[in-house]
N, C-alpha and C positions, 0 to 999 in steps of 0.2 A: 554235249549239252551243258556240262558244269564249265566247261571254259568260257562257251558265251554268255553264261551266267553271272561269271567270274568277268569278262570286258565289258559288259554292260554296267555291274557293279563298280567298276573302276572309270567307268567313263562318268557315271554321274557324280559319284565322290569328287574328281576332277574339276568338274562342272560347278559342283557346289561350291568348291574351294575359291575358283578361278573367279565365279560370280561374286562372291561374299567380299573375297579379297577387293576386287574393282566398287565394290558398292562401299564398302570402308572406305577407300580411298576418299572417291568420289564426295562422300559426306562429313567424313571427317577433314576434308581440304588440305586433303595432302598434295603436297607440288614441291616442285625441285627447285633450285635456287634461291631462295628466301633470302632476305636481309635484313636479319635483324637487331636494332639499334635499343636497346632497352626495353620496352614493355611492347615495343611498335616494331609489327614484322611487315612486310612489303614485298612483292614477288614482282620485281622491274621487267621481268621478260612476259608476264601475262600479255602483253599490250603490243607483240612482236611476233615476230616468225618465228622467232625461234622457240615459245612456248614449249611446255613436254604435254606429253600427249596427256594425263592426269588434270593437268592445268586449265587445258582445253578443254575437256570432258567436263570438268565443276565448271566454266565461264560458258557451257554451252545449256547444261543441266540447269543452269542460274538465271538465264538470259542477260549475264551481265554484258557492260560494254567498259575493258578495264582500258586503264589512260595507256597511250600509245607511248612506249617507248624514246620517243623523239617528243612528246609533250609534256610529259614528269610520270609522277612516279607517285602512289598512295600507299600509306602505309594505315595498319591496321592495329589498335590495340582492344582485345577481350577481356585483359587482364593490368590491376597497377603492377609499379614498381618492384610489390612484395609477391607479385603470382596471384593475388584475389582475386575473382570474376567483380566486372562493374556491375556494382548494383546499385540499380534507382531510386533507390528508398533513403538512402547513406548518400552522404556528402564527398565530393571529389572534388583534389584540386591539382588542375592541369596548368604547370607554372613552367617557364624557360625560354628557351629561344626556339625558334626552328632552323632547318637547315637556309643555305641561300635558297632565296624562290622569288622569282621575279611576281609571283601569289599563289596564293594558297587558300585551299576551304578544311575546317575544323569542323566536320556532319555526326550526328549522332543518328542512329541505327539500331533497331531490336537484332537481334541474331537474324530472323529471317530474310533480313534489307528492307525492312519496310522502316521508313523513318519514325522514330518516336513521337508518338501525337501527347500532345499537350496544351491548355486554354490559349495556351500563345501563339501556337503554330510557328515556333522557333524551331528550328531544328539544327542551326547550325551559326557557325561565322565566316566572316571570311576575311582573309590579313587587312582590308580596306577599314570593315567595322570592329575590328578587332581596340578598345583602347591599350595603350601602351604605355610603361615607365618609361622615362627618360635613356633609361640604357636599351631600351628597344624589349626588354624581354617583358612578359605578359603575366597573365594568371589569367585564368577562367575556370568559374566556381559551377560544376555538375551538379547539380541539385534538387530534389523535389521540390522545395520550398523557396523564392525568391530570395538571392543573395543582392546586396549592393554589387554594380561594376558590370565584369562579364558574366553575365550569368547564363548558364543551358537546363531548363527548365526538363527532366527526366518524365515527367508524368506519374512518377512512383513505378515506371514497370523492373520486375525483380532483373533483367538482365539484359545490357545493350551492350553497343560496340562503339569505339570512338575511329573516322575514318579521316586522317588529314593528306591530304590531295597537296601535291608541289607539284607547281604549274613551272617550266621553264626552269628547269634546276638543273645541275652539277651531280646530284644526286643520282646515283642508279647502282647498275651492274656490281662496279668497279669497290663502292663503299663496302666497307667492312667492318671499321669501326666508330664509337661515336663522337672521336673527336674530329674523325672527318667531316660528320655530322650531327648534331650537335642536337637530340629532341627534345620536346618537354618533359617532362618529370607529373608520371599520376600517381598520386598519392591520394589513397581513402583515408576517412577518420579512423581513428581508433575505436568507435563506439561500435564501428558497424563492422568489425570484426569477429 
């Protein structure tokens, strides 16, 4: 009796672990491959066969539909430069070039994927509406409060995500680093530190 006591007890502790373990996973968005160029990570194989099984389980749990491997590639940022979470309330500025992309959209995002609702109904750019400096590189000003130029009106919510999509790129697998490819730079103000 104390032995099947003893396998039952060890079966569920197992159970617990094995459960807990894949549920972390699953939520916290862990997956293999990742490419990360500055503040912006990007998992090129979501979009492919070859996905890991982790990958698939968060893009199934999600309902997402991630860009196809042969399409480009989206990269994700939650945090600037310095590792701060974005927050809406505080001023951001997303300044540089991006990689080659035949185009690309710059979408703004609460943590949960629901887009950030704002009087605008802006939610994002795309390289077409984008204005640009003469040397090609850009700035767009994150912000609750209307800036001149490019501006992405936040709504004030305390925590989003920024998602930039390269359409037709060089970019994937193979990048490592970022003079291969070359992202913008987000930087928060100082005030809102």
């Amino acid at each position: 009796m104390r032995l099947l006591i003893g396998a039952l007890l060890s079966l569920m502790v197992a159970a617990a672990i094995g459960l807990g373990s894949t549920w972390l996973a699953l939520t916290r968005g862990v997956a293999f491959g990742g490419v990360t160029l500055g503040a912006w990570t990007a998992y090129p194989r979501a979009g492919s066969a070859e996905i890991d099984p982790y990958a698939r389980a968060s893009v199934s749990r999600g309902g997402l539909l991630p860009v196809g491997l042969g399409d480009g590639v989206a990269f994700i940022a939650e945090k600037d430069d310095k590792g701060r979470p974005l927050d809406g309330r505080c001023d951001v500025r997303l300044a540089g070039v991006t990689p080659q992309a035949r185009f690309f959209t710059l979408t703004l995002y609460r943590p949960d994927g629901a887009l950030v609702a704002n009087s605008l109904g802006r939610s994002g750019f795309t390289s077409q509406e984008l204005v640009r400096r003469s040397d090609g590189s850009f700035e767009v000003v994150i912000a609750p409060r209307a800036r001149p130029g490019n501006w992405l009106p936040t709504g004030g919510v305390e925590r989003y995500l920024l998602v930039l999509r390269l359409y037709d790129t060089p970019v994937g697998i193979a990048t490592r680093a970022e003079r291969e490819a070359p992202m913008p730079s987000i930087t928060a103000t100082e005030a809102c530190s």
